[in-house]
N, C-alpha and C positions, 0 to 999 in steps of 0.2 A: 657206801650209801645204804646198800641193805642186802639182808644175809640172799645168797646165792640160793637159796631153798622156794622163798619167795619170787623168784623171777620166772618167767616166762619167756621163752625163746619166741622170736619170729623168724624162723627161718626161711632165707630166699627158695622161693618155690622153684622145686627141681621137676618142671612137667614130663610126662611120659605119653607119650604119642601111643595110643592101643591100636595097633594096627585091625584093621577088619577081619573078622572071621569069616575066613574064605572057606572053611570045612562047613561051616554050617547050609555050604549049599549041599552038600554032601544026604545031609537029613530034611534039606528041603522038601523032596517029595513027598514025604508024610504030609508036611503042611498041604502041601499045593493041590493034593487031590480029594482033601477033607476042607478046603477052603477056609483054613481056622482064620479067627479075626484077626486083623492086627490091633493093638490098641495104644495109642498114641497122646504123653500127657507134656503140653505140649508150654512148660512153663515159662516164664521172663528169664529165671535162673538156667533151670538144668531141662533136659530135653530127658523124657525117661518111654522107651518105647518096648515091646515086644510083643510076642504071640499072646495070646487069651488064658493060653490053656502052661503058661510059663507061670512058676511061681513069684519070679523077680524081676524088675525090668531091669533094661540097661540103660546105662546111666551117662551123660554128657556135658558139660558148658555147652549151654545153646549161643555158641559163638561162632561166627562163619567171619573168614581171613581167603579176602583173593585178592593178592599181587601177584606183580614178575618179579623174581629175584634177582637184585645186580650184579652178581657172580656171573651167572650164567643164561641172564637173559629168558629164563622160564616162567612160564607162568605157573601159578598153584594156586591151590585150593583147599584151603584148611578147613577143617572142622574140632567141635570140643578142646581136648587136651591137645590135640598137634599145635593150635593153637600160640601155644604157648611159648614153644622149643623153639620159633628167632622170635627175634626184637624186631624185624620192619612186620613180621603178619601180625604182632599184639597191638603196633602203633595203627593198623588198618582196621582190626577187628570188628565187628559189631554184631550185633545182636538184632534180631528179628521182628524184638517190643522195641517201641517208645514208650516209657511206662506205662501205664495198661492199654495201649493203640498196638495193635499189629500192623506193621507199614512196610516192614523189608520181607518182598516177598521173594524175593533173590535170594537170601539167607534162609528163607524155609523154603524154598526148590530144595536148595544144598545140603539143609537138615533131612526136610525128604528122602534123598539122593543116599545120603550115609546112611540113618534108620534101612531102607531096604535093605542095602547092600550088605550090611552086616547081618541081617536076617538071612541072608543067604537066597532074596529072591533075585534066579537069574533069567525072568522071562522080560520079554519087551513091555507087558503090562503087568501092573498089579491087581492078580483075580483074586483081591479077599476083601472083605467090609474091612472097613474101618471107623473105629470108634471113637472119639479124641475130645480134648479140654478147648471150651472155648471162654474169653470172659464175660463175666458177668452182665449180661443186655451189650452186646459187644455190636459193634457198628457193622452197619451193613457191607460198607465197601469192603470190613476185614473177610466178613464171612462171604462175601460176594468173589472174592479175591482166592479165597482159601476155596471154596468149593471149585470151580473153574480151575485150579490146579489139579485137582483131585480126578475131574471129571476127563478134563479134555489132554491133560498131560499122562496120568496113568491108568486111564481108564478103569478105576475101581469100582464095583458092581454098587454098593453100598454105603453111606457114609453117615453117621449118630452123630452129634453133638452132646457134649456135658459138660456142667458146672463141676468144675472139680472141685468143691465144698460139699457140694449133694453129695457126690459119689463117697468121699469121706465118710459123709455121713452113712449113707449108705452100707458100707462095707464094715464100721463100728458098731450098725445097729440091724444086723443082716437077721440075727434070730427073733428080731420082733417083724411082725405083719407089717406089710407099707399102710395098709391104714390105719395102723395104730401108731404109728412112730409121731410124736410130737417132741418139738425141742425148736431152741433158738442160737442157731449157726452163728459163728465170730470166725471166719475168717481171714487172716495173716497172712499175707501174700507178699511179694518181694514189691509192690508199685502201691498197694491199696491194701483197705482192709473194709470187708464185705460185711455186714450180719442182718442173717436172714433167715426171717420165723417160718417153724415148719408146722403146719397143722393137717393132719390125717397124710401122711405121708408126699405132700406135695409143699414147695416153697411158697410163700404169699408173696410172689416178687413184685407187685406192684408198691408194697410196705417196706419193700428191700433199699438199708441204706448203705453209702458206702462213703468211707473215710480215706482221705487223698494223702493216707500214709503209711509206707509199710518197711519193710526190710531194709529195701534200699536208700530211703531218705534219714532212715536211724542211722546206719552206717556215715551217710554223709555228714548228717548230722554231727557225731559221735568227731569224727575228723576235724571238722571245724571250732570244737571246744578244746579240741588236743592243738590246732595250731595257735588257736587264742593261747594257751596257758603255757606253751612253750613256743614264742615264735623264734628262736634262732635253733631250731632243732637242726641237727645237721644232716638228720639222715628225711627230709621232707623228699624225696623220691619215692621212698618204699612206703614214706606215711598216708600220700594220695594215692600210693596201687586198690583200687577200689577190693580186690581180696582181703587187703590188710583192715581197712576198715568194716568189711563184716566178719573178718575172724574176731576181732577185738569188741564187738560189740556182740555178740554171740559168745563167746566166753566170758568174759568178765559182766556183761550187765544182769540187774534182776529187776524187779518191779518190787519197792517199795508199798507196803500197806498205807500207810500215811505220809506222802512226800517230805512237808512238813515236819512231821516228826523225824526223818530220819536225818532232815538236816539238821533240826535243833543236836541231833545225837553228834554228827560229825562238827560240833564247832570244838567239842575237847577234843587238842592235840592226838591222844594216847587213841582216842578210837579213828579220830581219821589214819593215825598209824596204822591200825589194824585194817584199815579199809584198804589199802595203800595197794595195786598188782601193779607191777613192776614188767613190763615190757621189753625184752632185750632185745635192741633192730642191729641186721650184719652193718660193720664196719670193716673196714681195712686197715688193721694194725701198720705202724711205721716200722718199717722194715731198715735195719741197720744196713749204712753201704759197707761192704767186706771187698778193702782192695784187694786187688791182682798184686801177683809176684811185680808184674814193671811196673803197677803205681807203686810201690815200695822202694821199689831200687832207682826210680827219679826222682822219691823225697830224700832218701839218702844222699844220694848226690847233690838235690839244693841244699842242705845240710852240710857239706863239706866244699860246698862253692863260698857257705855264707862264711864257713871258721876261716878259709884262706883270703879273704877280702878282710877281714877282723884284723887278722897275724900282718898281713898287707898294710893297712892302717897305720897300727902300734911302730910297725917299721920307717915308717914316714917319721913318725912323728920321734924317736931315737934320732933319725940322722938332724933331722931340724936342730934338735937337741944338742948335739954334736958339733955342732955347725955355725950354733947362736954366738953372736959376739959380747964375749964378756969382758969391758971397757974397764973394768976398776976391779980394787981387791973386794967393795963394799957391795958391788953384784955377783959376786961368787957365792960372798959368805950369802947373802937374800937366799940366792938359789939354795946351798948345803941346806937354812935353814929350814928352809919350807919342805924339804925333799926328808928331813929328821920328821918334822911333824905331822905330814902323809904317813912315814911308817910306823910312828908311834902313834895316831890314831889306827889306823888299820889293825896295830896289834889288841889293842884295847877292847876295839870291836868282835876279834874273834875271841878274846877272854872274857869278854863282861866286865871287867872292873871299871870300876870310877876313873876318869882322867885328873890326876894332880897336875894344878897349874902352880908353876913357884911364884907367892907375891910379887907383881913389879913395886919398884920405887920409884918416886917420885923425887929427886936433893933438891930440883929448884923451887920448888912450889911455896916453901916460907922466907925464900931468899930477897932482902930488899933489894930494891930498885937502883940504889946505887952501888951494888957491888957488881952487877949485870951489865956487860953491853947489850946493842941492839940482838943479836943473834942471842944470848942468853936468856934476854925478856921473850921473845917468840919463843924461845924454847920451853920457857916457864908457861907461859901462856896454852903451850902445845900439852904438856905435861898435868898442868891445873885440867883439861879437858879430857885426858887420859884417866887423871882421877877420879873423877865424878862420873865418868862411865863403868871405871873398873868399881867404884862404891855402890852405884846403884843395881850391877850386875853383882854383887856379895848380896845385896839385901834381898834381890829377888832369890838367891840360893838359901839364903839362910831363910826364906819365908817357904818355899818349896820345900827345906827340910822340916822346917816346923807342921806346914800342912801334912805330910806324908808320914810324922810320929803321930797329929793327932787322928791319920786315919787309920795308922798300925793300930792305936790305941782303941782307937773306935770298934774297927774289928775285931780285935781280942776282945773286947765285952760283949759286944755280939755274938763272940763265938761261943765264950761263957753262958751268955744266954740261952744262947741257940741246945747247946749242950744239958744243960741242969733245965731250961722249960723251956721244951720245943713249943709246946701248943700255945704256951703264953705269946712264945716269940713271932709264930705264924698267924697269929688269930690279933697283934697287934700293926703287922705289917700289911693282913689283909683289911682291917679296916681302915689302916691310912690307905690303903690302895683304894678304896671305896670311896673314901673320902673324895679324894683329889678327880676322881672319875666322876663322880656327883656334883662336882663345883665345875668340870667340863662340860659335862651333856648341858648345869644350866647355864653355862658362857653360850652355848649355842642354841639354846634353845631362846634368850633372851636376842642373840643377832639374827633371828629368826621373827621373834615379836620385833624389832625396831624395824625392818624390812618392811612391816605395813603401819603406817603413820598412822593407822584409824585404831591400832592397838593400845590397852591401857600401858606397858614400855613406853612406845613414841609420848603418849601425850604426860607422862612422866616424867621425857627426857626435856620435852619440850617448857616444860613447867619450871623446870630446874635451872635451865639459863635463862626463862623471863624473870627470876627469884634471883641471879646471881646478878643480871642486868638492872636491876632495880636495886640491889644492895649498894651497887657501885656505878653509880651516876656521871655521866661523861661532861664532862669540865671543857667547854669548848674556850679554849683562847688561844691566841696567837701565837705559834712557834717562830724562834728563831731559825735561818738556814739551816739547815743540816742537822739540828736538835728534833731529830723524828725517834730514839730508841726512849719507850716508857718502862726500862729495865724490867721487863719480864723474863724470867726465866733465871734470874741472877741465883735467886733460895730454889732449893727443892721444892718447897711446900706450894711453889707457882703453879706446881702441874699437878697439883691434887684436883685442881677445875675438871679435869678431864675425868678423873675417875667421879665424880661429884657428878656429871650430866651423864656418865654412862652408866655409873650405880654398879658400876662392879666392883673388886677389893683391890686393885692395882698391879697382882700380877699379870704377869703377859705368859700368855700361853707356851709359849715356848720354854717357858721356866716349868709348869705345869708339867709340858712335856717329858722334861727332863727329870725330874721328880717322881712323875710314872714308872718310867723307862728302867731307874734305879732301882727301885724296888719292883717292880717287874725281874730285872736280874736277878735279884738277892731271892725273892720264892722259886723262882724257875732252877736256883744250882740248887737250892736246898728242901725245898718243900714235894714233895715227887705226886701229892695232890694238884699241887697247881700247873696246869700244863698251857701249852701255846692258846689252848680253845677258852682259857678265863683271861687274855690278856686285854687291854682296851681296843686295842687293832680289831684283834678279831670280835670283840664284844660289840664294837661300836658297827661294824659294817652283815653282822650277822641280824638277819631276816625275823620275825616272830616266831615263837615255836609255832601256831597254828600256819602260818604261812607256808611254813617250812617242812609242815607234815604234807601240807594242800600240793605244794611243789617242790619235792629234795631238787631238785635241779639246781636252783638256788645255790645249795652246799654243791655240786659235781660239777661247778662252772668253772672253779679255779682249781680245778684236781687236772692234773695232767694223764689220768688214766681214761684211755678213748672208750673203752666198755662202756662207762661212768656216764660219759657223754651221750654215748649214742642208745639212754635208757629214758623211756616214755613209763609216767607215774599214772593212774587211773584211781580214782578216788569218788568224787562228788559224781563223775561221769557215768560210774555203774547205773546208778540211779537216774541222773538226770536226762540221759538217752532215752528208755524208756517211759520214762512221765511223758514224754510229748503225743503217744496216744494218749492219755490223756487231756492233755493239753498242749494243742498242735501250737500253738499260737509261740511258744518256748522255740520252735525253730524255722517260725516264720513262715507257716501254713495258718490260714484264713478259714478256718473253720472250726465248728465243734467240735467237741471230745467225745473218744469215746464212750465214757460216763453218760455225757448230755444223750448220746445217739441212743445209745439203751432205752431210757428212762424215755426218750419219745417214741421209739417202737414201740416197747412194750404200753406207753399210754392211748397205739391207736387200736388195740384191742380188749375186749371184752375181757369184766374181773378173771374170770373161770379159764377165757381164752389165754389170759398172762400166769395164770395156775398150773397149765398145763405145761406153757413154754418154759415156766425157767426151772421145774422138774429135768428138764433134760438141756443146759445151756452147753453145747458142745465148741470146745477148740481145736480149730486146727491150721495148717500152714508153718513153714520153718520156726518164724520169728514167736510162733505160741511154742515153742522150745522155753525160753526163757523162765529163768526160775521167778517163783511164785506170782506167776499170772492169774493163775485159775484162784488164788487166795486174794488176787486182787480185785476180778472181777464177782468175786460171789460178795466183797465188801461194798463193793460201789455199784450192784443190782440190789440190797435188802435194803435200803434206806427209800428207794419210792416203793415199796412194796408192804404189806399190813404184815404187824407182825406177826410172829410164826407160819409165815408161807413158806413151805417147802423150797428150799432151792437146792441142786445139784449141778455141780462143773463137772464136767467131763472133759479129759483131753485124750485126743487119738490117739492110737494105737501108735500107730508111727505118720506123725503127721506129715513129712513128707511124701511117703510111699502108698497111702492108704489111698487116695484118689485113684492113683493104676489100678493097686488091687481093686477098687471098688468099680473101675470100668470091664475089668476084667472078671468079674463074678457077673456083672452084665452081657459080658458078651458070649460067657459059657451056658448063659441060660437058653433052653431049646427054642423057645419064644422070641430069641433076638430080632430076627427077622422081621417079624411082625411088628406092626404100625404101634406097636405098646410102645415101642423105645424109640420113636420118635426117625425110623430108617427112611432118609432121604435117598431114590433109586438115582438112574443116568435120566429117566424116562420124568422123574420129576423134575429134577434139573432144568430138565427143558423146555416143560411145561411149564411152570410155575418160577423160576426165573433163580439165579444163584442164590438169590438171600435168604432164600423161603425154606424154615423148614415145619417139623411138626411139633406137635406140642407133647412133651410128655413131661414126666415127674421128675427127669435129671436134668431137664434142658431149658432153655431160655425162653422165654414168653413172646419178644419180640420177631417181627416179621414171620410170623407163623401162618400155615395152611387154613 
């Protein structure tokens, strides 16, 4: 189906459980007596937490798995990758989001719980600030829920809130002054996607819009056009593992420049070939059963139970033999004969030769009537009947041998042919092959037209017997008894009516068939161009090449190789996953596009104010991975914009990671402390109520101080 270079393995995820670093309490004191921050980013996807003053965080599935095991009746409590290692904690699993809602606060206890531990803090409280991602204008009961853990669970001295978009930004644009930093954030997030204008280094988050689509609905998305286009896949287990569907949309998708245009590109065959990633999902090869020594020696044994029931048989049927009463000299001879001509056919059959049969005679057959008694006339009679079957079985031999010289002959000229002009001989059997396959597709494309009576066929067909019923005018008069037959059918030419209303040539397809089928043979032993794949079988039931480029599956359906099978094609989907930011509406989200969302932010600010933002249009979050995004969004920003306005895409650093880094360049700053970064105390908390925090340049605007 396609060369092994082009494919791409999915292989079954083999999880590893990272056990906690218990040593790291070892170097905990450093922390604990320098109070370093923690800083905590706190995503849908991954949980990424560590010290301030650490270069990298560490990294998780924000998945939280509590069951008892049926084995042994335990309880447990999974977290991240442990996760993964049984099947009853992945069927339990969840996660902490409802897409962008914070709701399980039991799964961030238990994210809490691990982030410490692995840090190595082993005191009864957590005495360091903490700095963490919240989303976007996020609801009060989330932050109301989250603080009150924080506060009355680990009694942590200090707690910041951030946009982890800002912080990106932040930490990308660290060597310019905060009041100089202008740009307009696009955001990519696993539930949503954010974009929000920055002017003199603060968000305009009342202008802030956001689109109800992101990572994880592409992915879903992406799955659901894969089980439309293959719905009898057989490996649809691993095809809904939600992993499976954002590897496969994260490796293979891009973001087309003109949608449009790239489908007009994939309608010719040859480049949807080339578009074509070939997915390889595990199967379980059929495994050959290898009997044992005793299944061996009990088929043997039925084996020699069945020859001695056989030899048992033959011996019955001897004594029978033996035993039969032979009444007259005229039953013996019956029996010698027949027992001669059993073994001169038998010999025959192992030599090949012809059986010579000696002419019978017939003396009485011209014999008069009066030279015959009664026994003599039945024997004539018997004899005359012997002869007209032994005459008519000579004529059919002598017609069988006539047939089989003129096909000796037939072949020798053919072979002659074939020999002195090949290409003549193949290039004139391929077009009768053409032929006769052209006068089929229109036998059936014609029983196709009569099927709807509203077609010009029907009202053809229909034409043609009110034409034949008007030629030939019914004569009503009186019959006699039993004078009902109007000798139809007596000529041939009676049944030409049929071919007359059906307007075909009168052969019957199975003559057709057989006429194929022949010369089908004759290229196939001799032609070594023409192979099984140009035969009409395979011609007639083989898919369009555009079809066929769109789904090999097609072609792998009747291949017996399970590989072949269990292979997922990707094509139109690269692209068309993607397009649905811009146009949600392709996977059944109600709302505008990306495009549209642009072009109304930037229209509720001032000319000079949109001059300044798309100077700095920054991407970040996983799914702004994706190849040529940033070429997508500088095309679909310059068209509401005058021309020759400056614009510049920028994409992060590492747009995963950069949000940590950028809380954690915060929280190394001496000034963290201070009311600048927005530090909600234990002492506010309680004043001022869970939800309340402060306002500053990384954090959310809502229920503020």
């Amino acid at each position: 189906m396609t060369s092994s270079s082009s494919i791409f393995l999915l292989s079954e995820l083999q999880p590893i459980a990272r056990p906690l670093a218990l040593e790291n309490e070892e170097r905990y004191g450093d922390h604990a007596s320098a109070q370093t921050p923690i800083v905590i980013d706190n995503g849908s996807t991954s949980f990424r937490y560590g010290w301030a003053t650490s270069p990298e965080p560490s990294v998780a599935p924000n998945l939280v798995a509590k069951y008892r095991d049926k084995r042994n009746n335990q309880p447990f409590l999974l977290f991240g990758d442990a996760v993964d290692i049984d099947p009853q904690a992945r069927a339990v699993a969840k996660s902490p989001w409802e897409g962008d809602h914070l709701n399980s606060f039991e799964a961030l206890e238990a994210a809490f719980d691990f982030a410490f531990l692995d840090l190595g803090i082993n005191t009864p409280t957590v005495d360091h600030p903490i700095i963490m991602t919240e989303r976007l204008s996020t609801l009060s009961y989330s932050r109301s829920t989250t603080s009150e853990m924080l506060f009355e669970l680990y009694s942590v001295p200090r707690v910041t809130y951030a946009i982890d978009a800002l912080m990106s930004f932040a930490q990308n644009h660290a060597v310019i002054p905060l009041v100089d930093r202008d740009g307009l954030v696009l955001s990519f997030n696993t539930s949503s996607t954010s974009v929000i204008p920055i002017l003199n280094g603060r968000g305009i988050l009342p202008k802030t819009k956001r689109l109800p689509f992101g990572g994880h609905q592409a992915s879903q998305y992406l799955v659901k056009l894969l089980q439309l286009k293959h719905p009898n896949f057989p490996a649809q287990n691993h095809l809904t593992l939600p992993q499976s569907g954002s590897w496969m949309y994260q490796t293979f998708s891009e973001f087309s420049l003109d949608y449009a245009d790239t489908l007009r590109t994939l309608k010719d065959p040859a480049d949807m070939t080339k578009a074509n990633r070939v997915v390889q999902f595990p199967f379980s090869a059929a495994l050959e059963k290898v009997k044992t020594e005793e299944e061996l020696a009990a088929q043997t044994e039925r084996r020699k139970e069945s020859g001695r029931r056989l030899q048992e048989e033959a011996a019955r049927k001897r004594v029978r033999l033996e035993n039969a009463d032979i009444e007259t000299e005229k039953n013996l001879n019956d029996i010698i004969k027949k027992l001669e001509n059993e073994l001169r056919k038998a010999k025959l059959r192992e030599t090949g030769e012809e059986d010579i049969v000696e002419e019978p005679t017939f003396p009485l057959v011209d014999t008069p009537d009066d030279q015959l008694d009664e026994e003599g006339i039945k024997e004539r009679r018997r004899q005359k009947l012997m002869k007209s079957l032994y005459d008519g079985r000579v004529r059919q031999r002598e017609e069988r041998a006539k047939e089989k010289a003129e096909a000796e002959e037939e072949a020798r000229l053919e072979a002659l042919e074939r020999e002195s002009n090949f290409e003549g001989w193949s290039s004139r059997w391929r077009q009768e092959h053409e032929r006769v396959m052209l006068k089929m597709r229109e036998r059936e494309k014609r029983k196709a037209e009569l099927a709807d009576r509203k077609s010009a066929a029907s009202q053809n067909r229909l034409r043609n017997i009110a034409t034949l019923a008007a030629d030939q005018p019914m004569v009503r008069k009186r019959r006699r008894k039993g004078d009902d037959d109007d000798g139809f059918g007596r000529n041939d030419a009676d049944f030409d009516i049929y071919r007359d209303i059906g307007g075909g040539d009168g052969l019957s397809e199975e003559e057709d068939l057989t006429r194929l089928a022949s010369i089908e043979n004759r290229l196939l032993a001799h032609d070594q161009t023409f192979s099984t794949s140009n035969t009409y079988a395979s011609l007639s039931t083989r898919k369009p090449p555009l079809l066929r480029a769109f789904c090999p599956a097609y072609d792998s359906e009747a291949s017996d190789d399970m590989a072949s099978k269990h292979q997922m094609t990707l094509n139109v989907e690269r692209w068309k996953t993607p397009e649905a930011w811009f146009c949600p509406s392709m996977a059944g989200v109600d709302c505008a596009g990306l495009g549209e969302i642009l072009a109304n932010t930037l229209a509720s600010f001032t000319e000079q104010e949109r001059v300044r933002m798309v100077k700095n249009v920054f991407l970040t979050g996983g799914p702004s991975l994706i190849p040529n995004l940033s070429e997508r969004i500088l095309s679909t920003i310059q068209p509401v914009l005058p021309p020759g306005t400056s614009i510049s895409v920028q994409l992060a650093a590492d747009p995963l990671l950069d949000a940590w880094r950028g809380m954690a360049s915060v929280a190394r700053d001496p000034n963290f402390d201070s009311l600048e970064y927005g530090a909600i105390s234990k002492a506010d908390y309680e004043e001022y109520g869970p939800d309340r925090i402060r306002r500053w340049w990384g954090g959310n605007a809502n229920y503020v101080i």
